[in-house]
C-alpha positions in Angstrom: 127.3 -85.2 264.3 129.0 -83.8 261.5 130.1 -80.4 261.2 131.6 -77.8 258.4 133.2 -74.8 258.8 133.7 -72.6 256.0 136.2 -69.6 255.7 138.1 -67.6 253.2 135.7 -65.2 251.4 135.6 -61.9 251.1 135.6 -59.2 248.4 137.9 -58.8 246.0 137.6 -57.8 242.5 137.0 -58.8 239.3 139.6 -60.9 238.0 141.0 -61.3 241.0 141.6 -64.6 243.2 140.7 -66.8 246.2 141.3 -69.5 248.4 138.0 -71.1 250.1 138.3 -73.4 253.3 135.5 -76.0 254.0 136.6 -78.3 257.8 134.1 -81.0 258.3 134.1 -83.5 261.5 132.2 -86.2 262.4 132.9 -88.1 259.6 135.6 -90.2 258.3 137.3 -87.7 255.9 139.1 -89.9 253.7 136.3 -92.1 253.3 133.8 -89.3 252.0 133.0 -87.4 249.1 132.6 -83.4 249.2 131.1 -81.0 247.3 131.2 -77.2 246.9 128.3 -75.7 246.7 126.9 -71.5 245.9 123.8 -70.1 246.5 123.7 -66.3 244.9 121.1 -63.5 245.6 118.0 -65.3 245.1 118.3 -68.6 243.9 119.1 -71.7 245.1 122.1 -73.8 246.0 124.3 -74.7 243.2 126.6 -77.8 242.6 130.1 -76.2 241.9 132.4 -79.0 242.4 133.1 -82.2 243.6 136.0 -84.2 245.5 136.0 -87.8 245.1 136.8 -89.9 248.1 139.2 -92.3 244.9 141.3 -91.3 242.4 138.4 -89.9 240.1 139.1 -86.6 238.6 137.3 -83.9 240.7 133.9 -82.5 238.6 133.6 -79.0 238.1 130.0 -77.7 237.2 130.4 -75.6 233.5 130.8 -72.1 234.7 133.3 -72.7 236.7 135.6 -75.0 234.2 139.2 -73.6 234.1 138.6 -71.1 237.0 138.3 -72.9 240.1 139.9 -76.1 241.3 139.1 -78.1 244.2 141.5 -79.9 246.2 141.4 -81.9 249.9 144.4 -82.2 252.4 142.6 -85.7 254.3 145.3 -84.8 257.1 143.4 -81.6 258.2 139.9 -83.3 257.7 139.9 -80.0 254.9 138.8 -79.2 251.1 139.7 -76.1 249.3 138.3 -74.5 246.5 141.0 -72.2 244.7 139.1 -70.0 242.2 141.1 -67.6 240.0 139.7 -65.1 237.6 136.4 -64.3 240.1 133.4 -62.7 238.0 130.7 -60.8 239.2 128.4 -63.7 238.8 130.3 -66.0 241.6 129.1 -63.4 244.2 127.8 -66.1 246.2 127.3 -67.8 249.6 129.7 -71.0 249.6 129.2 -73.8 251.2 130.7 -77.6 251.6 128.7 -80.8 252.6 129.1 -84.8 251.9 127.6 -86.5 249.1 125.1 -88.0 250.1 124.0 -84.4 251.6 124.5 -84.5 255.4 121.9 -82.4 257.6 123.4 -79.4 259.5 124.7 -77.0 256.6 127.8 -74.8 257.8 127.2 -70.9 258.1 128.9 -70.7 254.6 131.5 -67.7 253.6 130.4 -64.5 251.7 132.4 -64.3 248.2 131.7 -60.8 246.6 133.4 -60.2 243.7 132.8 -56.3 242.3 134.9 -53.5 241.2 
């Protein structure tokens, strides 16, 4: 059964940074590709980046280009999602999961970003 745990949120600024953590077992970590996914106040879950499970570049939906970079450490079964000049529009619920989408979404971590 495969499992993520998210952590790192919190509220911080505008402008200001943060380090997301996304753990997933019961899969083979090296194997899989991950995504990062939001879902704001209201509206559904958003595509925000993607880790390749090969040596293609990671994607990085439009909004997000320049300001947040995802990265995976397969040692730790881990993916991070380092975003850096936070707006108020990230304030979001982040979340990790496979591609293809695995049942059994983690709890998420709360990023609020206001002043």
């Amino acid at each position: 059964q495969v499992r993520f745990v998210e952590s790192g949120g919190g509220l911080v600024q505008p402008g200001g940074s943060l380090t997301l953590s996304c753990t997933a077992s019961g899969i083979i970590f090296s194997a899989t590709t991950l995504d990062w996914y939001r879902q704001a106040p209201g509206k559904g879950r958003e595509l925000v980046a993607t880790t390749y499970n090969n040596a293609v570049a990671p994607y990085y939906v439009d909004s997000v280009k320049g300001r947040f970079t995802i990265s995976r450490a397969n040692a730790k079964n881990t993916i991070y999602l380092h975003i850096n000049s936070l707006k108020p529009e990230d304030t979001a619920v982040y979340f990790c999961n496979t591609r293809p989408i695995r049942p059994g979404w983690g709890q998420g971590t709360q990023v609020t970003v206001s002043s």
